[in-house]
One Martini backbone bead per residue (centre of mass of N, CA, C, O) as a GRO file, in nm:
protein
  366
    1UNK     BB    1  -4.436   6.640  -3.999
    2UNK     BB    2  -4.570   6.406  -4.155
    3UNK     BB    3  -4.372   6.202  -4.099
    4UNK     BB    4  -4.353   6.232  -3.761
    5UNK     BB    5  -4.639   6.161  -3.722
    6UNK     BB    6  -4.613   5.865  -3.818
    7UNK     BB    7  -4.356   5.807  -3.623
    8UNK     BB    8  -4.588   5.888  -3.334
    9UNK     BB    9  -4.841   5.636  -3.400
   10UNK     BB   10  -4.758   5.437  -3.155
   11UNK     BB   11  -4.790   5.569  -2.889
   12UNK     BB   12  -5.115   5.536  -2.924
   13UNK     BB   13  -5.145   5.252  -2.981
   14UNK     BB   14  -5.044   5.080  -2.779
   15UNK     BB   15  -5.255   5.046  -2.577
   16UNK     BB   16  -5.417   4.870  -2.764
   17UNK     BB   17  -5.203   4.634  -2.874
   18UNK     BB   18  -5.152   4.542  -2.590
   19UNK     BB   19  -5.476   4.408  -2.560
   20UNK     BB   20  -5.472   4.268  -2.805
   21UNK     BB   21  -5.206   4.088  -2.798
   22UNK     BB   22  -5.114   4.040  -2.516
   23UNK     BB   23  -4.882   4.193  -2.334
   24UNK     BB   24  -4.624   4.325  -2.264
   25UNK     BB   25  -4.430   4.549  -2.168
   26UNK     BB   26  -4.157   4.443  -2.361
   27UNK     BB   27  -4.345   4.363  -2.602
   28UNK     BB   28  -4.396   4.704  -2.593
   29UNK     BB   29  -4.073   4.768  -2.620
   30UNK     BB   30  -4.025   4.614  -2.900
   31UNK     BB   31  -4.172   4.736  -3.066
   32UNK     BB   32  -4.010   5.025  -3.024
   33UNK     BB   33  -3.752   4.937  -3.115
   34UNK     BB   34  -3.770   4.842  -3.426
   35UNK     BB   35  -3.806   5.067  -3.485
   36UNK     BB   36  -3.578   5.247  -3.398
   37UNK     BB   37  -3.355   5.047  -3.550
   38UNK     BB   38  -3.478   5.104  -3.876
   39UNK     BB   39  -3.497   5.456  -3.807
   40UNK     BB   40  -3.162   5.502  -3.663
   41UNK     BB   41  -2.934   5.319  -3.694
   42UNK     BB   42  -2.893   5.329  -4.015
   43UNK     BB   43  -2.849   5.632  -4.080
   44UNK     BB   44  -2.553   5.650  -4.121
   45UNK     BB   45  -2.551   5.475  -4.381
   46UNK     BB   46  -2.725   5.642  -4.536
   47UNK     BB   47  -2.553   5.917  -4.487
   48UNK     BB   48  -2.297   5.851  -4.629
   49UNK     BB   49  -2.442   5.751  -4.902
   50UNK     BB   50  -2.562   6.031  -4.938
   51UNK     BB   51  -2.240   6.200  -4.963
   52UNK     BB   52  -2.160   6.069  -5.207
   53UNK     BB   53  -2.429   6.033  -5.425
   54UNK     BB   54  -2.729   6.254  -5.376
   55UNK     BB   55  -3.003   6.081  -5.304
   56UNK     BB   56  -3.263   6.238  -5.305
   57UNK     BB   57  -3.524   6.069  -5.333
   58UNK     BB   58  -3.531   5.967  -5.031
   59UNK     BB   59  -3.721   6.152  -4.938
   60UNK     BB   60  -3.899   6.069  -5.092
   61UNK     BB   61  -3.993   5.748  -5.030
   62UNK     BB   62  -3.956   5.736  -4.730
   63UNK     BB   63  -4.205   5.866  -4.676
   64UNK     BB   64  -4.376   5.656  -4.831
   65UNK     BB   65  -4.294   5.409  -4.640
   66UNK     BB   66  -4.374   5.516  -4.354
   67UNK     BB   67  -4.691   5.558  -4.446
   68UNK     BB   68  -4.768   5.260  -4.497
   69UNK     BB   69  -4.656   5.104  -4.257
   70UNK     BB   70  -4.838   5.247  -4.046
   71UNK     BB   71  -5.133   5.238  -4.196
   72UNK     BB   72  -5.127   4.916  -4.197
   73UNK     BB   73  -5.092   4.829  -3.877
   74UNK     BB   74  -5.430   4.809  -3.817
   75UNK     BB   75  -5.436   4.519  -3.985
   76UNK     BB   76  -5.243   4.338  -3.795
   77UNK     BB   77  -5.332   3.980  -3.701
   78UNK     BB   78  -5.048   4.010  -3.582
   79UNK     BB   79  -4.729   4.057  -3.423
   80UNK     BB   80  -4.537   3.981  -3.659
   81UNK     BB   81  -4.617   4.151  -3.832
   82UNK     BB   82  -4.640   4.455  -3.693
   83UNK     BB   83  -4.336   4.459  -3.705
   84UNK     BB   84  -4.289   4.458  -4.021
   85UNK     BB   85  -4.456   4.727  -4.061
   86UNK     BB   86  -4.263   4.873  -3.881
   87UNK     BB   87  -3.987   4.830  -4.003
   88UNK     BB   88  -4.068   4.980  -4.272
   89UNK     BB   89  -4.104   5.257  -4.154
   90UNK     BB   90  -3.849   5.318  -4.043
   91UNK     BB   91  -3.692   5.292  -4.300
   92UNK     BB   92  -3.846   5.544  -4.428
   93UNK     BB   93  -3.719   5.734  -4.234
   94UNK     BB   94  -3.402   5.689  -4.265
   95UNK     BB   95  -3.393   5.789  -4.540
   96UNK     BB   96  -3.530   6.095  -4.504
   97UNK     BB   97  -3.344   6.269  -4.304
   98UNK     BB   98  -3.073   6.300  -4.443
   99UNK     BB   99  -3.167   6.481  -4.703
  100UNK     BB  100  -3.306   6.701  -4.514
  101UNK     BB  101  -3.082   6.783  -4.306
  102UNK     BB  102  -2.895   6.892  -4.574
  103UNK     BB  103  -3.044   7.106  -4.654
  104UNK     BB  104  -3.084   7.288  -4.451
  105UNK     BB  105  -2.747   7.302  -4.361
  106UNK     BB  106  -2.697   7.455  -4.695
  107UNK     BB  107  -2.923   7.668  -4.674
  108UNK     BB  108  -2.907   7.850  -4.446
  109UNK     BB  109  -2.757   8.052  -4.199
  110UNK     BB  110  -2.608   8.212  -3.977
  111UNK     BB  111  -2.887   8.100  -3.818
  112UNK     BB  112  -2.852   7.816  -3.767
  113UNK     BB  113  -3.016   7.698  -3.496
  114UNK     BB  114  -3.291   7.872  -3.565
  115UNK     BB  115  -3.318   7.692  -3.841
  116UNK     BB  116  -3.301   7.414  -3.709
  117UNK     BB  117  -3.537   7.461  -3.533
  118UNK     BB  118  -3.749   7.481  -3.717
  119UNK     BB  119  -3.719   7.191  -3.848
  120UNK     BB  120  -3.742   7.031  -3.630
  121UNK     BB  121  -4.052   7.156  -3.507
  122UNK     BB  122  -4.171   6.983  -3.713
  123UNK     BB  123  -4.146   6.769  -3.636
  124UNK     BB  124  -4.244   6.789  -3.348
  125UNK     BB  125  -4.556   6.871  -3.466
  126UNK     BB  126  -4.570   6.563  -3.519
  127UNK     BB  127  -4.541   6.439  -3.273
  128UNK     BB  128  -4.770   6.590  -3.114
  129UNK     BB  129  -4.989   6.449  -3.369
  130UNK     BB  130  -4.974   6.188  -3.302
  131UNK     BB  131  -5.147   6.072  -3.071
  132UNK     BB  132  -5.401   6.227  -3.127
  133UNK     BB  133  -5.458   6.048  -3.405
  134UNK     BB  134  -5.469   5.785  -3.281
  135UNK     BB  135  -5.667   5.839  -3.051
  136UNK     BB  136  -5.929   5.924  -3.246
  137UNK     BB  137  -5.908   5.681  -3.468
  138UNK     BB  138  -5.981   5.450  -3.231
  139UNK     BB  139  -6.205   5.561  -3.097
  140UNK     BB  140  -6.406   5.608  -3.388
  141UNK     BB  141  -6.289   5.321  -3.547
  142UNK     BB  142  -6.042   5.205  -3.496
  143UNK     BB  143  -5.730   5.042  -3.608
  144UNK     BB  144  -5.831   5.099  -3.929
  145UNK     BB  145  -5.819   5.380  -3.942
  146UNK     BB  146  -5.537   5.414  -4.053
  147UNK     BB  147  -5.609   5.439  -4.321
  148UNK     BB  148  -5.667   5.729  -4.388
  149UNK     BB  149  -5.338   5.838  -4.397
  150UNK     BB  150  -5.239   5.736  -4.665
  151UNK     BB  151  -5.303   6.006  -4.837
  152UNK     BB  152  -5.139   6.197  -4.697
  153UNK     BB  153  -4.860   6.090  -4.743
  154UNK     BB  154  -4.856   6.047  -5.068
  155UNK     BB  155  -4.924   6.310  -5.141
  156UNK     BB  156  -4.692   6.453  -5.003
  157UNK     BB  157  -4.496   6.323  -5.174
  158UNK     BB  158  -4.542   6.411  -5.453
  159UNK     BB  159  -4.486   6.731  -5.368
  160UNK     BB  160  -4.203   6.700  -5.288
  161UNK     BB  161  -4.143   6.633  -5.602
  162UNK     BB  162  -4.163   6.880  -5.711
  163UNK     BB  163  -4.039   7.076  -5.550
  164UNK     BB  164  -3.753   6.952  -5.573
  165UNK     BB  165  -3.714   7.008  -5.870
  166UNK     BB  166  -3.709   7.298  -5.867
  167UNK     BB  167  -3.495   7.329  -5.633
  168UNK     BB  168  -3.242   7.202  -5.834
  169UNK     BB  169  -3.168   7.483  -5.925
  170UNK     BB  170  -3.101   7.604  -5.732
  171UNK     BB  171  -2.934   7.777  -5.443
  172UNK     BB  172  -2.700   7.769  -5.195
  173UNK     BB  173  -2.517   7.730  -4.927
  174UNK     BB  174  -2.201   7.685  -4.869
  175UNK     BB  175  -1.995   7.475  -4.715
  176UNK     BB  176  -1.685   7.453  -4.576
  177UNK     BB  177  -1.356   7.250  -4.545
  178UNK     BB  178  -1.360   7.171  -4.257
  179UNK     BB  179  -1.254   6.982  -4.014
  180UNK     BB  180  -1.327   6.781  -3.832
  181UNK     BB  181  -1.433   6.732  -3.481
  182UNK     BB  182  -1.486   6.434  -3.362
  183UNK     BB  183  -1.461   6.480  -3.040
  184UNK     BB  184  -1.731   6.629  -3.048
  185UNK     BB  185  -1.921   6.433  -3.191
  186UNK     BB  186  -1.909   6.246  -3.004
  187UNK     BB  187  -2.034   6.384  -2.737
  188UNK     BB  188  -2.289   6.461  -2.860
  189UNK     BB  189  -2.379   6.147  -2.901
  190UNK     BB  190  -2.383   6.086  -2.608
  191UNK     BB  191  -2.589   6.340  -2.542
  192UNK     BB  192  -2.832   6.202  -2.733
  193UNK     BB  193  -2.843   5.899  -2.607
  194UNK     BB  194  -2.935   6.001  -2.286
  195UNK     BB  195  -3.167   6.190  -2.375
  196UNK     BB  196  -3.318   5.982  -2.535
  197UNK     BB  197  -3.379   5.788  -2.340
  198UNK     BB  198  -3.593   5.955  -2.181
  199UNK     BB  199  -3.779   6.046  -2.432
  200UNK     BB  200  -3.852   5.799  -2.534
  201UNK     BB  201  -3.973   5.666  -2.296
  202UNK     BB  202  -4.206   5.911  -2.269
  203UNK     BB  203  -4.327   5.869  -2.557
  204UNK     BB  204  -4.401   5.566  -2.504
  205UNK     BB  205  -4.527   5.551  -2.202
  206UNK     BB  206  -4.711   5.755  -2.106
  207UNK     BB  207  -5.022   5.682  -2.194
  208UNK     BB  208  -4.955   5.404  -2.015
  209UNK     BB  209  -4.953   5.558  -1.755
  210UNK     BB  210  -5.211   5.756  -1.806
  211UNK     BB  211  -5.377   5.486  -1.773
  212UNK     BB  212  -5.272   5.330  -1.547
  213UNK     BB  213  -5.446   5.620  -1.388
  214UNK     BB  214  -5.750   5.616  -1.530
  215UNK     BB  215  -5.723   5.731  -1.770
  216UNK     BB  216  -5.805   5.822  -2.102
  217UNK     BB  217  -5.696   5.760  -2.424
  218UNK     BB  218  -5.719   6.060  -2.502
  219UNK     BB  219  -5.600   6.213  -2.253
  220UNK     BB  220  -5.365   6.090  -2.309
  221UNK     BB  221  -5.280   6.163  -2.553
  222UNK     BB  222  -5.315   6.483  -2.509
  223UNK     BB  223  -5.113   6.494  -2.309
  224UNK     BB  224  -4.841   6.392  -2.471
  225UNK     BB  225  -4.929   6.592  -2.701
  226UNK     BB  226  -4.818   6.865  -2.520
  227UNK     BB  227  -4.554   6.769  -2.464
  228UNK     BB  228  -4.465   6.834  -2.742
  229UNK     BB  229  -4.584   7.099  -2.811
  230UNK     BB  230  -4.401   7.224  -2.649
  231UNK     BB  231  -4.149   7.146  -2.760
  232UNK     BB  232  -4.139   7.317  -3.007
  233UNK     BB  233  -4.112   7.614  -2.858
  234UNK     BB  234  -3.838   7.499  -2.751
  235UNK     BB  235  -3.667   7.469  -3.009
  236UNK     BB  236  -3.702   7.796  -3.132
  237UNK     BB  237  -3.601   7.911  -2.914
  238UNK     BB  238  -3.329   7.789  -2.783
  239UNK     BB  239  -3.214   7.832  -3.134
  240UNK     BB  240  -3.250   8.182  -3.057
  241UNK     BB  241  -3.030   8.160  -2.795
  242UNK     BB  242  -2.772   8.053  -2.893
  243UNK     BB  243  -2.691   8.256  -3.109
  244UNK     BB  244  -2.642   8.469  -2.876
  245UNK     BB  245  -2.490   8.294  -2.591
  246UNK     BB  246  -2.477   8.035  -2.671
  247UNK     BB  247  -2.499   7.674  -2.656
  248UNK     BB  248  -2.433   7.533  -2.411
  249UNK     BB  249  -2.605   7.712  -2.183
  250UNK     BB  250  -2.860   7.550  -2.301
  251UNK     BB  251  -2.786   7.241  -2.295
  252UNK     BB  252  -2.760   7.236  -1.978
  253UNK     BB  253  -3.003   7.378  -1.867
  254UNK     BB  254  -3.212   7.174  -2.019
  255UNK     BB  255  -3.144   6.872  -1.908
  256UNK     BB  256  -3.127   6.946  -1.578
  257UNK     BB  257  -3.406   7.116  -1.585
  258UNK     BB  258  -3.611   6.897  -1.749
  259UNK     BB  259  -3.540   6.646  -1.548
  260UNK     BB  260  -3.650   6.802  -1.283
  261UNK     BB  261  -3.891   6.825  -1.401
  262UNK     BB  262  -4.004   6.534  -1.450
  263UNK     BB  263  -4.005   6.501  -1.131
  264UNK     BB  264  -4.250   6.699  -1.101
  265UNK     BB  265  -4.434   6.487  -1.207
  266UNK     BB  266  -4.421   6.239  -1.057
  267UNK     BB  267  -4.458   6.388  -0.760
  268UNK     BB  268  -4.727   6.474  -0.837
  269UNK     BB  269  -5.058   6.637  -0.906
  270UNK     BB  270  -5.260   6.726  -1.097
  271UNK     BB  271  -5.185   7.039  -1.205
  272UNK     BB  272  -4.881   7.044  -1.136
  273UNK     BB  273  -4.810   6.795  -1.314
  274UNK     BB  274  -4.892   6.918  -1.572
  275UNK     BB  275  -4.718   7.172  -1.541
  276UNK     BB  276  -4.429   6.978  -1.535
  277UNK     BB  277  -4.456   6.861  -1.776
  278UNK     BB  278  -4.484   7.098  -1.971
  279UNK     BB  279  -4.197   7.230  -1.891
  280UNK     BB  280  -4.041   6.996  -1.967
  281UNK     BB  281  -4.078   6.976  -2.274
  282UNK     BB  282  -3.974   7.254  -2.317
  283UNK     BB  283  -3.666   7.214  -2.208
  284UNK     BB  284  -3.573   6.951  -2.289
  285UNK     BB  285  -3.596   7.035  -2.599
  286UNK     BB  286  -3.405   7.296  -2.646
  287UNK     BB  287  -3.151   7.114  -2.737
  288UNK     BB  288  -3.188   6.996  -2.976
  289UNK     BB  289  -3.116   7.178  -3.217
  290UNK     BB  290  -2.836   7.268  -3.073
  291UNK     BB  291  -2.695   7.005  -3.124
  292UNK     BB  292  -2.722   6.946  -3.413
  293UNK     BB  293  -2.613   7.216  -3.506
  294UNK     BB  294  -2.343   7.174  -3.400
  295UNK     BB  295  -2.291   6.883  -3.533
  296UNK     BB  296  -2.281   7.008  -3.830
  297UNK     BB  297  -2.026   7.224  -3.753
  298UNK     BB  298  -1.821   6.992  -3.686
  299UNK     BB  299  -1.891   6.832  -4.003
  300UNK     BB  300  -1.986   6.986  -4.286
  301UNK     BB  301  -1.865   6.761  -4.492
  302UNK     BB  302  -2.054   6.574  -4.320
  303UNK     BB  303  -2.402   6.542  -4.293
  304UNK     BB  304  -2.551   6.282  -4.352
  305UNK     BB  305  -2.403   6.142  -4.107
  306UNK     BB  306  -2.473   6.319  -3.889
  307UNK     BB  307  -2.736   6.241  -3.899
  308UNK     BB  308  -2.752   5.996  -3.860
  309UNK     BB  309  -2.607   6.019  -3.565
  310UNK     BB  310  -2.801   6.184  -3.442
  311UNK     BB  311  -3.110   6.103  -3.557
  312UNK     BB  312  -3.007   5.765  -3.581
  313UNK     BB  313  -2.828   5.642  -3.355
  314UNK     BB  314  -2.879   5.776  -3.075
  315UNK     BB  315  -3.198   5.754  -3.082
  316UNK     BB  316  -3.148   5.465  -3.094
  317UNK     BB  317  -3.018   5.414  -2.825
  318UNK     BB  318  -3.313   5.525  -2.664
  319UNK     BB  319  -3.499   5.294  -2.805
  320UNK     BB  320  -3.365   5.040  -2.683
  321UNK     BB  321  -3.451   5.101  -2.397
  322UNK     BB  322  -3.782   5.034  -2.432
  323UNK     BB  323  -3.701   4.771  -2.332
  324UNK     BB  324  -3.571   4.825  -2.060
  325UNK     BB  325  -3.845   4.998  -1.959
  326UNK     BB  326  -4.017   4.734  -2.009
  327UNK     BB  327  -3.889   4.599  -1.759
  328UNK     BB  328  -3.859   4.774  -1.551
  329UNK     BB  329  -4.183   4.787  -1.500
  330UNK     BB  330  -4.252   4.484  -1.494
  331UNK     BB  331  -4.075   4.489  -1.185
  332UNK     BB  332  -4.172   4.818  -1.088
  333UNK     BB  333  -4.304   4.996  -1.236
  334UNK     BB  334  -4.375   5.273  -1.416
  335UNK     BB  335  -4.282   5.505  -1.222
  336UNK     BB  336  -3.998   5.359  -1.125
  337UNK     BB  337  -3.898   5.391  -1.422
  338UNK     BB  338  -3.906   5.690  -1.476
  339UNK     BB  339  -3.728   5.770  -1.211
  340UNK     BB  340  -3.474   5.644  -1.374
  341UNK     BB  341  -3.467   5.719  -1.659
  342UNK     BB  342  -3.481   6.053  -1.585
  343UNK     BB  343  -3.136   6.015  -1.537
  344UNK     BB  344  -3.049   6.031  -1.746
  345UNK     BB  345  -3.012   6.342  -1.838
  346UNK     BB  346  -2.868   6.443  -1.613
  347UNK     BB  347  -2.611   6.270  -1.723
  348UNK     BB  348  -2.589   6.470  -1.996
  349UNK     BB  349  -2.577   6.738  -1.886
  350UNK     BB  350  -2.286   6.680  -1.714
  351UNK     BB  351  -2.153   6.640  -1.982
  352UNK     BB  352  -2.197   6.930  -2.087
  353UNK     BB  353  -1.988   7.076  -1.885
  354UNK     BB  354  -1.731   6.956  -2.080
  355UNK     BB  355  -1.758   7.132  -2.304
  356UNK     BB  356  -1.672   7.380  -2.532
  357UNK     BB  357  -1.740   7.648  -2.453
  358UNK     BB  358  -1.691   7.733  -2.778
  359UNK     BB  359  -1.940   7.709  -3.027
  360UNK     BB  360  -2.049   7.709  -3.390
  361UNK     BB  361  -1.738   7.798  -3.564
  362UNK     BB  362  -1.662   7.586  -3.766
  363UNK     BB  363  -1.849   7.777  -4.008
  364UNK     BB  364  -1.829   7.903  -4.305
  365UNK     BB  365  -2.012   8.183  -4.492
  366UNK     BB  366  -2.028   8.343  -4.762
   0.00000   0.00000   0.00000
């Protein structure tokens, strides 16, 4: 919740620092890029060398590295800095995903979507309260407030040091040498990387819509993070009905229905408009978990990779969009280009209804 919080700490600040530096809409999606091609494309190298090596640090290391390069955005003197202090934090993301969510997949239970679910949805509710604390900082103290979050980064760290150490002596739950199912993960890479697409263009330029709609930076920001916050109750949902009724059904009506939601916000105004968001981002959060968690059980024996690749590669392919969704902003206005963009969920759903009906089975657990 903590490392995630810092990664959608950018968010709410966009629509600041695009005034500050006067950007355009796709210099404000280039610097969304940069996080996410440091926090999400080399994922999969970091994931596959700790599958080696077990370099446990990168957990606390990268935390730490991530809550540094965020906290000190605020004080960024020009446009040039800024890229390099985002790309500084997406290392230190890129980092702590891949044994974060080794620990997790080898520690679960049988429930594994609905433990998957609780894991994904702290991410989830970090996200939800980034864009909150963005703009409270900045509304309060001004974008140098981002300073405050350093010590509860670092802070954070050091706990997780402390635990991780005591916790290297426990027991875990063995996963078992099934051989991987490559091309069950590839289908599920290329359906979280439509999905992403969509999400991620929401995720950042949301607050920049509905300031550009006359709303206060406050009450956008607080609009974008209920969007994500429905979305945290959607990842440990959608994970306890997987567990139950199979995976597949749920990542289909998830996409499908998410994004029908997502076009009933665009189309709508007032409490309907508000109503059709928050809806949306239940339905369409719902499939991340279990998207997730199939794709640990299709490569047993290289988690730490498929985190890179779903967590990290996937997820990087839809942050690469936001350069893309700031040009057709920039050319289209944003409302139409978020009309464009929330068809990738859509071809997303389309694509999972070739997956194989029965998902899940691939891992045994002593």
């Amino acid at each position: 919740m903590v490392n995630d919080t810092f990664s959608n700490l950018l968010s709410g600040l966009l629509p600041i620092l695009t005034v500050s530096f006067d950007l355009s809409y796709m210099l404000a999606g280039l610097a969304a890029m940069i996080f996410s091609v440091t926090s999400s494309l080399i994922q999969p190298l970091l994931g596959r060398w700790f599958d080696r090596t077990q370099a446990t640090w990168l957990l606390e290391g990268g935390l730490a590295l991530n809550c540094i390069g965020m906290s000190l955005s605020g004080f960024s003197p020009n446009y040039v800095i800024l890229l390099f202090l985002l790309g500084t934090a997406g290392l230190g993301t890129a980092a702590f995903h891949p044994p974060a969510f080794s620990t997790v997949a080898r520690s679960s239970t049988k429930s594994r979507g609905e433990s998957m679910g609780v894991f994904i949805s702290g991410g989830n509710a970090g996200f939800f309260l980034g864009p909150i604390v963005a703009g409270g900082l900045v509304t309060t103290m001004g974008l140098k407030g981002t300073i405050v979050l350093l010590p509860i980064g670092l802070v954070t760290s050091v706990m997780l040091l402390k635990v991780h150490a005591i916790e290297k002596g426990g027991q875990t739950v063995r996963i078992t040498g099934q051989p991987a199912n490559k091309r069950l993960v590839g289908m599920l890479a290329a359906i979280t990387a439509l999905r992403s697409t969509t999400v991620q263009a929401a995720v950042t330029f949301l607050p920049l819509y509905l300031v550009a709609k006359g709303e206060s930076l406050l009450l956008a920001t607080g609009v974008a993070s209920i969007w994500l916050g429905v979305g945290v109750i959607g990842q440990i949902v959608g994970g306890h009905i997987s567990d139950r009724i199979g995976r597949k059904p749920v990542i289909v009506f998830s996409l499908l229905m998410g994004a029908s939601l997502f076009y009933g916000f665009l189309m709508t105004s007032g409490l309907a408009s508000m109503l059709f968001l928050a809806a949306s981002g239940g339905v369409l959060y719902g499939s991340w978990s279990v998207i997730v968690a199939t794709a640990s059980e299709a490569a047993p024996n290289s988690v730490g990779a498929v985190a890179g690749l779903m967590l990290g590669f996937s997820i990087g392919v839809g942050g690469l969009a936001a350069l893309g969704f700031g040009s057709a902003a920039d050319l289209l206005g944003l409302q139409s280009a978020f009309y464009l963009f929330a068809g990738f969920a859509l071809a997303a759903g389309l694509l999972a209804l070739v997956l194989p009906k029965q998902l899940g089975s691939a891992v045994e657990l002593p």
